[in-house]
Structures are given as C-alpha cells and as structure tokens.
DSSP file (Angstrom, degrees, kcal/mol; ACC not computed):
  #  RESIDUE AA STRUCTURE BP1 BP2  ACC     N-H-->O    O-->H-N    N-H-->O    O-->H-N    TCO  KAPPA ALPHA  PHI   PSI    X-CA   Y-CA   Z-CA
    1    1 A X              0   0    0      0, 0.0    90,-1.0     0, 0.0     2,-0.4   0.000 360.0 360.0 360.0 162.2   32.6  -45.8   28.2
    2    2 A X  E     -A   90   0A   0     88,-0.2     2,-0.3    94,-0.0    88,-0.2  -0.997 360.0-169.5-144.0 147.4   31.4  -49.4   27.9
    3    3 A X  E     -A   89   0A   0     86,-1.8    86,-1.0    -2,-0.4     2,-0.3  -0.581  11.7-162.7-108.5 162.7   34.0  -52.7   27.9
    4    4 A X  E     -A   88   0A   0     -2,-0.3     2,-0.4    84,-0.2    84,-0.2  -0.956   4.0-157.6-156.7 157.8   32.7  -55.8   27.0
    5    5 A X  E     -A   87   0A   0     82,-2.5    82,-1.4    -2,-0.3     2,-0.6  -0.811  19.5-125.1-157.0 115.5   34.0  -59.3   27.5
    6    6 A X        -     0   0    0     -2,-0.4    80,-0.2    80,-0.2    82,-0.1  -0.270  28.7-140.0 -27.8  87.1   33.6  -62.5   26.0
    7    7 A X        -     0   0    0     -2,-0.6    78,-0.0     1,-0.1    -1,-0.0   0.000  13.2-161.9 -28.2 160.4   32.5  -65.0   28.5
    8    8 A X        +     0   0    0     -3,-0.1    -1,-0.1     5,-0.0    77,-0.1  -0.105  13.3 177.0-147.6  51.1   34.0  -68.0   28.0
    9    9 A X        -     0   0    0     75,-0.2     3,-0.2     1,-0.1    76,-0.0   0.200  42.5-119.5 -41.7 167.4   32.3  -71.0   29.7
   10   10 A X  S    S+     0   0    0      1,-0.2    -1,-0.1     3,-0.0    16,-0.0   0.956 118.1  47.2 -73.6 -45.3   33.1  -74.5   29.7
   11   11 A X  S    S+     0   0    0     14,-0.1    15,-2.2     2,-0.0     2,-0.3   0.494  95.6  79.3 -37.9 -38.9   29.8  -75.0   28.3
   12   12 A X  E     +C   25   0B   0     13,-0.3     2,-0.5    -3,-0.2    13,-0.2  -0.831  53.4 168.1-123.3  94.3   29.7  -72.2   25.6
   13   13 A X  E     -C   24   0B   0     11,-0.6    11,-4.9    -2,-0.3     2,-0.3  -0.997  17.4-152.0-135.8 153.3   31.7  -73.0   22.0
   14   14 A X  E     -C   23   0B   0     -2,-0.5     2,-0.4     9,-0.2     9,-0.2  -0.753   7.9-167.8-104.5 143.4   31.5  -71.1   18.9
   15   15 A X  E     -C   22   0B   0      7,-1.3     7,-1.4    -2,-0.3     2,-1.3  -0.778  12.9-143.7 177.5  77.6   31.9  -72.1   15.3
   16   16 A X  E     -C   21   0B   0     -2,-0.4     5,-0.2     5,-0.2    -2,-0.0  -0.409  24.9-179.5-100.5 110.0   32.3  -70.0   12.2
   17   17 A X        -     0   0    0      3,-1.3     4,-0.0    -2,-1.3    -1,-0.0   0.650  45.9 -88.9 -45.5-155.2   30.7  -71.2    9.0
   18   18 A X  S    S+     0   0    0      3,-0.0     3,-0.0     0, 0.0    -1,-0.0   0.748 124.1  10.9 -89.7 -58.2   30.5  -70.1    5.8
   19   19 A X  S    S+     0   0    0      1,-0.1     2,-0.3    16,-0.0    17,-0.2   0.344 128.4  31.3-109.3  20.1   27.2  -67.9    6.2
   20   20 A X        -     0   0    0     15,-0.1    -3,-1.3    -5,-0.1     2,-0.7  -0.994  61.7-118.9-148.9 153.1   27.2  -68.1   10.0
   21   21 A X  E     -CD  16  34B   0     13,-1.5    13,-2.1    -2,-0.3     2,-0.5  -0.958  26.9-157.1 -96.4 115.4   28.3  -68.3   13.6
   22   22 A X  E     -CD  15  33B   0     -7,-1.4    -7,-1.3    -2,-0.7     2,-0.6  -0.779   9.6-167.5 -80.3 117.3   26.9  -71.4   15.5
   23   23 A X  E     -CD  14  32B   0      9,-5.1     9,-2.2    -2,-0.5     2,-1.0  -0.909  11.3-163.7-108.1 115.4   27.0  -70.5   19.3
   24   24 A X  E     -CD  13  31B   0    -11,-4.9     2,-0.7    -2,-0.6   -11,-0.6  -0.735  19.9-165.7-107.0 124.4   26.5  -73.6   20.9
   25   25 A X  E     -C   12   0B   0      5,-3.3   -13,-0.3    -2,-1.0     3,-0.1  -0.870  11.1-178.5 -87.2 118.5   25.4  -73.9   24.8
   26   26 A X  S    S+     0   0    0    -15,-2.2     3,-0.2    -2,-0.7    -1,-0.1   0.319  74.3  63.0-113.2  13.2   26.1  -77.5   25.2
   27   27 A X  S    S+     0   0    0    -16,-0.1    -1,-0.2     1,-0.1   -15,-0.1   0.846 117.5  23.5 -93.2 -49.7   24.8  -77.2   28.9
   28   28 A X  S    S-     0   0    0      2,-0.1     2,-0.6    -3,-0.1    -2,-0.2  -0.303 110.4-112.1-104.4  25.6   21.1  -76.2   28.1
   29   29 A X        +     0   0    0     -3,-0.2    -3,-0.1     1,-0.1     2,-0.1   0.197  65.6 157.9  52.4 -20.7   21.1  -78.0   24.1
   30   30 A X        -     0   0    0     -2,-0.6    -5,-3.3    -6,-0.1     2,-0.6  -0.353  34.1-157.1-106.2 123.8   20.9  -74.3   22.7
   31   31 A X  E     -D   24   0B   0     -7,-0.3     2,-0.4    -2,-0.1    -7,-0.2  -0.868   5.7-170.4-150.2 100.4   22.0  -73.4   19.2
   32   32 A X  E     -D   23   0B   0     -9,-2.2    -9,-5.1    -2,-0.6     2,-0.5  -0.951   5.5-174.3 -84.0 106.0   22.9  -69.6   18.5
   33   33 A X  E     -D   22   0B   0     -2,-0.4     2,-0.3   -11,-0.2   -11,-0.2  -0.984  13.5-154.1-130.2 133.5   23.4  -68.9   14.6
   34   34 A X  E     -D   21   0B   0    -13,-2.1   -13,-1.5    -2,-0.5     2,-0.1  -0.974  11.1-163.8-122.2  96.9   24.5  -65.7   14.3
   35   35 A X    >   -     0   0    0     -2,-0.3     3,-1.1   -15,-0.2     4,-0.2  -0.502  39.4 -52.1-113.3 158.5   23.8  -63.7   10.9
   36   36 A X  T 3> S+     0   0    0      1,-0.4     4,-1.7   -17,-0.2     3,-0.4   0.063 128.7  28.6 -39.5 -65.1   25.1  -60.8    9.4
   37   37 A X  H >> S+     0   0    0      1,-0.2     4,-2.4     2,-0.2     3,-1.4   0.983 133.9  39.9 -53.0 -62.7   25.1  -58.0   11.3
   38   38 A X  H <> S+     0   0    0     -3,-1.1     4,-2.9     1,-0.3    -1,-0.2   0.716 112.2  52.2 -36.9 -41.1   25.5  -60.3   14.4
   39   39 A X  H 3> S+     0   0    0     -3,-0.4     4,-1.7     2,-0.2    -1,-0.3   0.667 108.4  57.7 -83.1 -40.3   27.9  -62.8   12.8
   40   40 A X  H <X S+     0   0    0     -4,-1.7     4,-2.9    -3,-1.4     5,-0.3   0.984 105.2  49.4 -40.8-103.0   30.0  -59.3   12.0
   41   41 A X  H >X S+     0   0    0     -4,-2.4     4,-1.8     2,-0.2     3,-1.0   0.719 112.0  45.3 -13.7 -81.0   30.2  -58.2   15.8
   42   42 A X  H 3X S+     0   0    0     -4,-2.9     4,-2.9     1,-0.3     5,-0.3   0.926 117.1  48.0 -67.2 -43.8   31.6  -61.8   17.1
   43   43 A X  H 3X S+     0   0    0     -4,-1.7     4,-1.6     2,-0.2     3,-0.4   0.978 116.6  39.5 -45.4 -54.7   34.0  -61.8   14.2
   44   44 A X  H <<>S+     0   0    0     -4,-2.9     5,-2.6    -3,-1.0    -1,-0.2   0.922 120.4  49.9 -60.6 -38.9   35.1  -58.3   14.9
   45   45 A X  H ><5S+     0   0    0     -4,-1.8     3,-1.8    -5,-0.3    -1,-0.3   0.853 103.0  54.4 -50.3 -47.8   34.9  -59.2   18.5
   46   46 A X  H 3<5S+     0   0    0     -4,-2.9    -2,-0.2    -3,-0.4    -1,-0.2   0.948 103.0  63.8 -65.4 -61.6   37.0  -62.5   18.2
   47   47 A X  T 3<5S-     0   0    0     -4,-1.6    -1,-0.2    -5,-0.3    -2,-0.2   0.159 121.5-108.1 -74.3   5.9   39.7  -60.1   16.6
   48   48 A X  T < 5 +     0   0    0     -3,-1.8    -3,-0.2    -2,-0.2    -2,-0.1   0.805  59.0 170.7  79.4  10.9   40.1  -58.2   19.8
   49   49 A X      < -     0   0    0     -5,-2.6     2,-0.3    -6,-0.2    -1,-0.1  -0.317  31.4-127.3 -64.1 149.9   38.1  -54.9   18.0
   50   50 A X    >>  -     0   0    0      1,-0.1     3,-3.8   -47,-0.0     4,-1.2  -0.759  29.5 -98.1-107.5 164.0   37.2  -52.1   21.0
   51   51 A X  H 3> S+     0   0    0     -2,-0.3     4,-2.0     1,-0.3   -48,-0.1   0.843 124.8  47.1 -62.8 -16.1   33.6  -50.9   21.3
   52   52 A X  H 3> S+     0   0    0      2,-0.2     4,-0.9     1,-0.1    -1,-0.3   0.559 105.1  57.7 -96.6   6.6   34.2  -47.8   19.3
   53   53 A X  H <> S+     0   0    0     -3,-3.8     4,-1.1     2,-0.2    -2,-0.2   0.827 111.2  45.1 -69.1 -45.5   36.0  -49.7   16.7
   54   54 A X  H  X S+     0   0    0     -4,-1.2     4,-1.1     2,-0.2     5,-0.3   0.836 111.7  51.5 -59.2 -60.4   32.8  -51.7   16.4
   55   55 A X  H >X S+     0   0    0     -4,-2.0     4,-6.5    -5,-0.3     3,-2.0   0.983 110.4  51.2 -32.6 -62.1   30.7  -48.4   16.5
   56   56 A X  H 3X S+     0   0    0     -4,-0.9     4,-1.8     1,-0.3    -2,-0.2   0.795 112.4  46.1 -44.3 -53.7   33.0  -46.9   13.6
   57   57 A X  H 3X S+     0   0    0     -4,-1.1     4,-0.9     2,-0.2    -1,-0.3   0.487 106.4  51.2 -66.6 -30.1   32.5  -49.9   11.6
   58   58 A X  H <X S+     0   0    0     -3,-2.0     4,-2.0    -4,-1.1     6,-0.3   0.727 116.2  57.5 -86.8 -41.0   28.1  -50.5   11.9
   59   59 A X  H  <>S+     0   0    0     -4,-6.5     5,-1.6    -5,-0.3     3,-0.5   0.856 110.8  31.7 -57.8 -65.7   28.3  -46.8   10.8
   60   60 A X  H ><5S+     0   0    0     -4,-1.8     3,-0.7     1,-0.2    -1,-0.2   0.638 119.9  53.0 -32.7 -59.0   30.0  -47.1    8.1
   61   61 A X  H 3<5S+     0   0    0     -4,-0.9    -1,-0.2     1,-0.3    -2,-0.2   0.859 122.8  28.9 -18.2 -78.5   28.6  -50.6    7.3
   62   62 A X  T 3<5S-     0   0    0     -4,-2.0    -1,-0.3    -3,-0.5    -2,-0.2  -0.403 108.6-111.0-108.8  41.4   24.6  -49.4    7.6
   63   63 A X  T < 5S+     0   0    0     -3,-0.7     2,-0.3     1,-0.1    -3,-0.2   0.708  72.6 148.9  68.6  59.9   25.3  -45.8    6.6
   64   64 A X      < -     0   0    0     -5,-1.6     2,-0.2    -6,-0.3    -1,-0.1  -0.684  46.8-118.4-115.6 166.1   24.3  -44.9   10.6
   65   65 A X     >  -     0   0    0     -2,-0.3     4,-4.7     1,-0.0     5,-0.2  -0.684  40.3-100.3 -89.2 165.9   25.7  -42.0   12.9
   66   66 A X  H  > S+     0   0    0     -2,-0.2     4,-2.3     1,-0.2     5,-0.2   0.819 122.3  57.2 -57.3 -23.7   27.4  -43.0   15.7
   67   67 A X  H >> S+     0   0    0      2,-0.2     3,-1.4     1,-0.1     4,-1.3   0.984 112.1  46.3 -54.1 -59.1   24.8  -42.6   18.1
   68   68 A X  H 3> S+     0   0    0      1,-0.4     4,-4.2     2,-0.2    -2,-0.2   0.824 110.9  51.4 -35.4 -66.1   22.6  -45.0   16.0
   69   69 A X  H 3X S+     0   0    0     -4,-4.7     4,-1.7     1,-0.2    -1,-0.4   0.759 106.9  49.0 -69.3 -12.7   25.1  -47.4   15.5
   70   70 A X  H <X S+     0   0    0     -4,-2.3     4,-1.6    -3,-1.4    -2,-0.2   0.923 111.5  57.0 -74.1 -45.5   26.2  -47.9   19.6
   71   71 A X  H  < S+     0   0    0     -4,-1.3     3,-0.5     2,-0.2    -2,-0.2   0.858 108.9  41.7 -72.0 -58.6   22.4  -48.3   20.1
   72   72 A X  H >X S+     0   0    0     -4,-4.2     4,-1.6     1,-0.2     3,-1.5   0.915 114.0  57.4 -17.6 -81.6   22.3  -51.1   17.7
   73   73 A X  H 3X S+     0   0    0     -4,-1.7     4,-1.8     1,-0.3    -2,-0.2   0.663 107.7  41.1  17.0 -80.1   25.3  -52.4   19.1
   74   74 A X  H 3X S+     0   0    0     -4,-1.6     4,-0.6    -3,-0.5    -1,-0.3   0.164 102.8  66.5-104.0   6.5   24.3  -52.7   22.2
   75   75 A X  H <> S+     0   0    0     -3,-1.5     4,-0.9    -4,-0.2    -1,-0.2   0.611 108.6  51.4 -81.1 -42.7   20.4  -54.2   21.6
   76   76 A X  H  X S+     0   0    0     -4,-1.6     4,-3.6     2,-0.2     5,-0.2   0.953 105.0  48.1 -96.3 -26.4   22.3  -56.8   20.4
   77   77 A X  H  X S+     0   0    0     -4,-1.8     4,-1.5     1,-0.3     5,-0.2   0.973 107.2  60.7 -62.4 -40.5   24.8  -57.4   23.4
   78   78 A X  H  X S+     0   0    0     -4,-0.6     4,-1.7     2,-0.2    -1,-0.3   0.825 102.0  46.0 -55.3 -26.3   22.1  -57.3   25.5
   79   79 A X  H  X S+     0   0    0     -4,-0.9     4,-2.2     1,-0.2    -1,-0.2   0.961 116.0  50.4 -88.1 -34.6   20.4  -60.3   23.9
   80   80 A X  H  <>S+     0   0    0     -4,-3.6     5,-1.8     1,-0.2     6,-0.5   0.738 108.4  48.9 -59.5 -18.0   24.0  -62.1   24.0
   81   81 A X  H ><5S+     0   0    0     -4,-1.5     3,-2.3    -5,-0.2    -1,-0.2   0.894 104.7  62.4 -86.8 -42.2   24.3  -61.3   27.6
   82   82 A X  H 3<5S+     0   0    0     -4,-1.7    -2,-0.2     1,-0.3    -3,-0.1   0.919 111.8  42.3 -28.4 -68.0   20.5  -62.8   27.9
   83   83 A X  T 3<5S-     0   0    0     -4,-2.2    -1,-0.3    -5,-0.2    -2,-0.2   0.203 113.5-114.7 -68.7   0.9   22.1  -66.0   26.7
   84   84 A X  T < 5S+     0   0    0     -3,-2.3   -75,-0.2     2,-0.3    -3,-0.2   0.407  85.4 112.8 105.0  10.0   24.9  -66.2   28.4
   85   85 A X  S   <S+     0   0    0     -5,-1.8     2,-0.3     1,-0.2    -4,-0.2   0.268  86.5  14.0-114.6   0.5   27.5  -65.8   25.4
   86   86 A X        -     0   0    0     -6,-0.5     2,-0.3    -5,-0.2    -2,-0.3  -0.889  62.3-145.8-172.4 136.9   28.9  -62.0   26.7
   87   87 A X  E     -A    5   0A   0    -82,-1.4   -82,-2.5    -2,-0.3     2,-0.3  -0.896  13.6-145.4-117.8 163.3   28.8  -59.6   29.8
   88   88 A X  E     -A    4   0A   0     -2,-0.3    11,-1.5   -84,-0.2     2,-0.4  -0.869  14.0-176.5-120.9 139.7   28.7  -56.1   29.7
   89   89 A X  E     -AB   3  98A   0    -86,-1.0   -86,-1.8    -2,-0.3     9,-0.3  -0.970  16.3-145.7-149.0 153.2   30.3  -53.8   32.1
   90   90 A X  E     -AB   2  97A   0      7,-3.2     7,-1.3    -2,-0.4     2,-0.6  -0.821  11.8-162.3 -88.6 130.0   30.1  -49.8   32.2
   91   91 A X  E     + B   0  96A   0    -90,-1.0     2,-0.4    -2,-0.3     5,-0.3  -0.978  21.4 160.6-130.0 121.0   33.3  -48.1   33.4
   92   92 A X  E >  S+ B   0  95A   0      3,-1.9     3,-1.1    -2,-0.6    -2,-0.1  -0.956  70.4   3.5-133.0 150.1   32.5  -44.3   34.5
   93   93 A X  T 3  S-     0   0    0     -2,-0.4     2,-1.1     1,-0.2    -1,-0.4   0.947 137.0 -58.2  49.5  88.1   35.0  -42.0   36.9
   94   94 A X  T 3  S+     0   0    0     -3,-0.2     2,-0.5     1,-0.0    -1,-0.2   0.499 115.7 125.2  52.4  19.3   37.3  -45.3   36.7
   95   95 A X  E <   -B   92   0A   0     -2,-1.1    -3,-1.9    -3,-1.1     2,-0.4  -0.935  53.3-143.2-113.8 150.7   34.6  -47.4   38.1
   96   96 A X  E     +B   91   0A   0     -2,-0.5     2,-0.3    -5,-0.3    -5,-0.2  -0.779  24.2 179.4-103.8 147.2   32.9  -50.9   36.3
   97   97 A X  E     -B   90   0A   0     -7,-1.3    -7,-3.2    -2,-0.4    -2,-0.0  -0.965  40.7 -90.7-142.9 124.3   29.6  -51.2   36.7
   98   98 A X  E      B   89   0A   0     -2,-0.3    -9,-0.2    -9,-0.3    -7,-0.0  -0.043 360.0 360.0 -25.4 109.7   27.1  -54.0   35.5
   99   99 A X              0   0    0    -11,-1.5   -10,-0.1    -9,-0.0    -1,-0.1   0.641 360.0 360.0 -91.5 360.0   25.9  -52.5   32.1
C-alpha cells in the first residue's frame, strides 16, 4: 500500500494559476510549474484524494489500467520527492517504510 504526504516546509509554497501550479522553493530560488497531468495530482492531492483514488482517476483520465496508471503516478512522486515538495512512505504488514 503506498501513503503519501505533502511536506510542508517553511520554505516550500504553492500557487495555483490558471494553466498551472507554481511550486516555489524560496530557500534554493527554485520554480516548479506544474502542468497537466502533474498540476492534476497536486490538485487532487490538495483535496485530500487517497493513492488509489488518484490511480482510479489517471486511468480513467489517459484511458490506462491500473497497473499503468500507479506506475505513472509514482514516476512522478519520485521527481517531487527529488525536490523536496512530497515524501513517500510504503506501509506493508502495518509497517512504513521509505518508498
């Protein structure tokens, strides 16, 4: 099963445009714009969605199976976790683990 959880730094604020998310790191200067698919996620995210809600929804979205769509998914949390803007945690037999 996989959690995920916004970080929320002091550093870190977020900003949703018209055709984007601005993720700003104000620590390092760094400017995150975040477009559809992506821009999708943090909305859905922001709204408290659970990761197979998310799945359910890029399938649908991009005509995927589920497998397809978690994989997606989770290519792209890993590049948000890169950047500091989300962590990822694993929960199996009732333990979290570093995804």
């Amino acid at each position: 099963m996989v959690e995920y959880h916004l970080s929320n730094p002091e550093h870190i604020y977020w900003v949703k445009e018209t055709q984007h998310i601005m993720v700003v790191d104000e620590r390092i200067k760094q400017v995150t714009l975040l477009c559809d698919l992506q821009a999708a996620l943090w909305s859905w995210i922001s709204l408290s969605y659970s990761f197979e809600q998310l799945c359910h929804l890029v399938a649908k979205a991009l005509d995927l199976d589920n497998a397809g769509a978690r994989g997606m998914i989770l290519e792209i949390f890993k590049e948000w976790e890169e950047i500091g803007i989300i962590s990822l945690r694993t929960v199996e037999n009732g333990k979290p683990d570093h995804l």
